[in-house]
mmCIF file of the C-alpha atoms, coordinates in Angstrom:
data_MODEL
# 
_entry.id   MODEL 
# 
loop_
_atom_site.group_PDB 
_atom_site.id 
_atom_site.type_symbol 
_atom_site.label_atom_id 
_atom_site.label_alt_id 
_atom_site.label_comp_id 
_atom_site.label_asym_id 
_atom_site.label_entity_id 
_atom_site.label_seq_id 
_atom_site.pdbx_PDB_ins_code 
_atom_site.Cartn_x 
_atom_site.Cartn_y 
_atom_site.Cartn_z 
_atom_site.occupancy 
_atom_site.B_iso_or_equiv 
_atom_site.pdbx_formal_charge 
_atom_site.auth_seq_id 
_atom_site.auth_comp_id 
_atom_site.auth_asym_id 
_atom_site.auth_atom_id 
_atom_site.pdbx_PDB_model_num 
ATOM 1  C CA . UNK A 1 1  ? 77.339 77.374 256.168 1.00 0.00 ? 1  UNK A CA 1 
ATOM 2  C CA . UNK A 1 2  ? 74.672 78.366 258.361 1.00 0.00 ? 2  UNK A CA 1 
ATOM 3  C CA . UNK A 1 3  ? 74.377 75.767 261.877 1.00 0.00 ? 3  UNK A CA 1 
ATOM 4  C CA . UNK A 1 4  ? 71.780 72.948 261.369 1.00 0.00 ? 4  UNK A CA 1 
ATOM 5  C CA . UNK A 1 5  ? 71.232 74.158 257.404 1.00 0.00 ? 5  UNK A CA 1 
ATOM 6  C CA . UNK A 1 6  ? 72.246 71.955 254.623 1.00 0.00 ? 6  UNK A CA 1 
ATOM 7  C CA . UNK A 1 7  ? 74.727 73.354 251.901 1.00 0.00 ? 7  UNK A CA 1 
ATOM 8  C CA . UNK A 1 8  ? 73.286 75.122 249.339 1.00 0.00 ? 8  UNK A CA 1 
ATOM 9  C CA . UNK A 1 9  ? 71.275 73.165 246.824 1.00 0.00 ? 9  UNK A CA 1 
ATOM 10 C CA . UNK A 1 10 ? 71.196 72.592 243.014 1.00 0.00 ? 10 UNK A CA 1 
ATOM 11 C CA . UNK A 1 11 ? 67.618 72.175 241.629 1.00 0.00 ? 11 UNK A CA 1 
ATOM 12 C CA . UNK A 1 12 ? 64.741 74.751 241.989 1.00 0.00 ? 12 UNK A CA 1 
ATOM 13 C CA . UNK A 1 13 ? 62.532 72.245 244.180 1.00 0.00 ? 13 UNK A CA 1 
ATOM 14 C CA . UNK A 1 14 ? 65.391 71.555 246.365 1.00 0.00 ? 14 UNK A CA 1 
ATOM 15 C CA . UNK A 1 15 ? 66.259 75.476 246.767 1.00 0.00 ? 15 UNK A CA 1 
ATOM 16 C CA . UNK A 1 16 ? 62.879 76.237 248.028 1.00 0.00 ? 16 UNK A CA 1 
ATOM 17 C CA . UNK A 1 17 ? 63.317 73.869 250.916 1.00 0.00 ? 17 UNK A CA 1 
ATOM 18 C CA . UNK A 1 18 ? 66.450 75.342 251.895 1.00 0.00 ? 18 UNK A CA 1 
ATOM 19 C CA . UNK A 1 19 ? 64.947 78.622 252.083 1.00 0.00 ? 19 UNK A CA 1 
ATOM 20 C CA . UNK A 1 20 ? 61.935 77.152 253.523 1.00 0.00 ? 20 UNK A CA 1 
ATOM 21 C CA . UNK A 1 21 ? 64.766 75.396 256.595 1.00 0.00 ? 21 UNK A CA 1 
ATOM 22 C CA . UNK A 1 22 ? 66.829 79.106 256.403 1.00 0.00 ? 22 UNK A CA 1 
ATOM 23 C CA . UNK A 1 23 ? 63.661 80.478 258.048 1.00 0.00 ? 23 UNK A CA 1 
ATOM 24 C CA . UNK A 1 24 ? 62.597 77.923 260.241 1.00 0.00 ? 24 UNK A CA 1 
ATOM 25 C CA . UNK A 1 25 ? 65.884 78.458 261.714 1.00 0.00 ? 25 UNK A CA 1 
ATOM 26 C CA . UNK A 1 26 ? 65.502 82.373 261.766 1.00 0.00 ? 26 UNK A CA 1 
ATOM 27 C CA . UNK A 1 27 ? 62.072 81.778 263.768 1.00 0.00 ? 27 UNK A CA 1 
ATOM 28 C CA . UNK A 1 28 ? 63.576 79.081 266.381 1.00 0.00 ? 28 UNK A CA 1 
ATOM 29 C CA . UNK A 1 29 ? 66.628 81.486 266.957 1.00 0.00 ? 29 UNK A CA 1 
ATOM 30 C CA . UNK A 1 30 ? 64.118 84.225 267.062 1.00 0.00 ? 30 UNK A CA 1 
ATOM 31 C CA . UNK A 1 31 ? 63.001 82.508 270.130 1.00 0.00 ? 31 UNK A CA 1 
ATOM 32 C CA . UNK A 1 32 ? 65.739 81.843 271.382 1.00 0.00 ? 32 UNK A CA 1 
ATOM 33 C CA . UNK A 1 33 ? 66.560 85.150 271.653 1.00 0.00 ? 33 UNK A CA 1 
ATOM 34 C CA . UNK A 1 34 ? 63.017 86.284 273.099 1.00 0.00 ? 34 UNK A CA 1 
ATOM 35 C CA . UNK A 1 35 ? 63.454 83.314 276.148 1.00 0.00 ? 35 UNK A CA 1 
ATOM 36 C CA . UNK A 1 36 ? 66.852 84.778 276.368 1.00 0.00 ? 36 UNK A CA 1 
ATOM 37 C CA . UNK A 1 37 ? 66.319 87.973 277.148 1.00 0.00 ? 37 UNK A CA 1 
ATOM 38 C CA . UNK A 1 38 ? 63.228 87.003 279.367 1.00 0.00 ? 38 UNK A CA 1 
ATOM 39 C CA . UNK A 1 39 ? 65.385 84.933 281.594 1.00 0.00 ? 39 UNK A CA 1 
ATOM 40 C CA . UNK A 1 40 ? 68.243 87.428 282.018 1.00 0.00 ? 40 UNK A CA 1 
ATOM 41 C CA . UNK A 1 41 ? 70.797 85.788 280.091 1.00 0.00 ? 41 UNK A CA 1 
ATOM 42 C CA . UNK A 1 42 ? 74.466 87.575 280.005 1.00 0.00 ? 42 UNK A CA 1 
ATOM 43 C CA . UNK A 1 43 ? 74.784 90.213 277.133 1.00 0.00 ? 43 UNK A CA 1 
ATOM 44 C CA . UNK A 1 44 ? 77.653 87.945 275.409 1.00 0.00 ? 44 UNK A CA 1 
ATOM 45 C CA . UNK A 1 45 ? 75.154 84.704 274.963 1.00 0.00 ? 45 UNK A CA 1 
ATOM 46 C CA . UNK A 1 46 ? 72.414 87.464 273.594 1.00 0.00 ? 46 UNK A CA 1 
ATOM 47 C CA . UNK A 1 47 ? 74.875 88.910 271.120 1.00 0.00 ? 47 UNK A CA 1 
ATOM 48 C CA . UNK A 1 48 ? 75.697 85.637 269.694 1.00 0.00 ? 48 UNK A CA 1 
ATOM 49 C CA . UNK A 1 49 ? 72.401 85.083 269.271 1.00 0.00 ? 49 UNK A CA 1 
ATOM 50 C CA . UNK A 1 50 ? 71.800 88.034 267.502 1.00 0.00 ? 50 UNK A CA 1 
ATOM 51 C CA . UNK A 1 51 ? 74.746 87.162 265.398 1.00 0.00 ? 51 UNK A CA 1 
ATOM 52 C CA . UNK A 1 52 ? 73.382 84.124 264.277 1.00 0.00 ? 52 UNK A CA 1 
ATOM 53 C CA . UNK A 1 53 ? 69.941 86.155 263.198 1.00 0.00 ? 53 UNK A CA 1 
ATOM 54 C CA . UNK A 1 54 ? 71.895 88.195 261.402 1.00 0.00 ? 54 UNK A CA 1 
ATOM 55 C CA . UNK A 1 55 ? 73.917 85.351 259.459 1.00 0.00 ? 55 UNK A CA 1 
ATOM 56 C CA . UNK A 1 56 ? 70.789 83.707 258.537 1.00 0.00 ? 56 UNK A CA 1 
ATOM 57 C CA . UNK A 1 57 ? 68.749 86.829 257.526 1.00 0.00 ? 57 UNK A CA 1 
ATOM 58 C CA . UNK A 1 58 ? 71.623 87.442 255.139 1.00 0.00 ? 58 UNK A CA 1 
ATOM 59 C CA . UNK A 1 59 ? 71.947 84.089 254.124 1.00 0.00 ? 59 UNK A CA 1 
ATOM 60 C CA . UNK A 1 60 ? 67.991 84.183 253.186 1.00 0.00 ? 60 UNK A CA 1 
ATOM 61 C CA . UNK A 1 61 ? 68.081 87.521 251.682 1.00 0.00 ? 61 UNK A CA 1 
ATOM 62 C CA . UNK A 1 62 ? 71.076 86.053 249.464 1.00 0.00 ? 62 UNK A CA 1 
ATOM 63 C CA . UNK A 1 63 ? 69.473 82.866 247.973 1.00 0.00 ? 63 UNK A CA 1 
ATOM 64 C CA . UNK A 1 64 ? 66.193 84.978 247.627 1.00 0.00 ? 64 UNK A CA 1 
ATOM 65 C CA . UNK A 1 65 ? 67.997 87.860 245.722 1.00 0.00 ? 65 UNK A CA 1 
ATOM 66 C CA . UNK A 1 66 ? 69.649 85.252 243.233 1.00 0.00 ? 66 UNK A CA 1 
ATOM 67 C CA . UNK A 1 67 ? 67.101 82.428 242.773 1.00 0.00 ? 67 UNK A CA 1 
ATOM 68 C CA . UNK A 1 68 ? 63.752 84.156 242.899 1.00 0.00 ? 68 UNK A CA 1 
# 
């Protein structure tokens, strides 16, 4: 499960929303990462960042690839 994203849903309605959430939370830890790296942050907080990108670009392509 992806932080702050519900479990996958069921219905069609309710799978667009979670997509819909999935890249809200891409965008805010998009930012995340740009403040980081404008404020200097250590490498290690920067990679986890970028490993939660990753995890939720996956996690969109996924749900896209099999429900739409």
């Amino acid at each position: 499960m992806i932080a702050g994203v519900d479990e996958r849903p069921e219905t069609a309605e309710a799978r667009g929303l979670y997509v819909v959430r999935l890249h809200q939370a891409l965008e805010d830890w998009r930012e995340r990462r740009r403040l980081a790296h404008a404020a200097s942050w250590p490498p290690l907080a920067r990679a986890a960042i970028d490993i939660q990108i990753a995890a939720l670009e996956r996690e969109i392509g996924d749900c896209v690839g099999k429900w739409f």
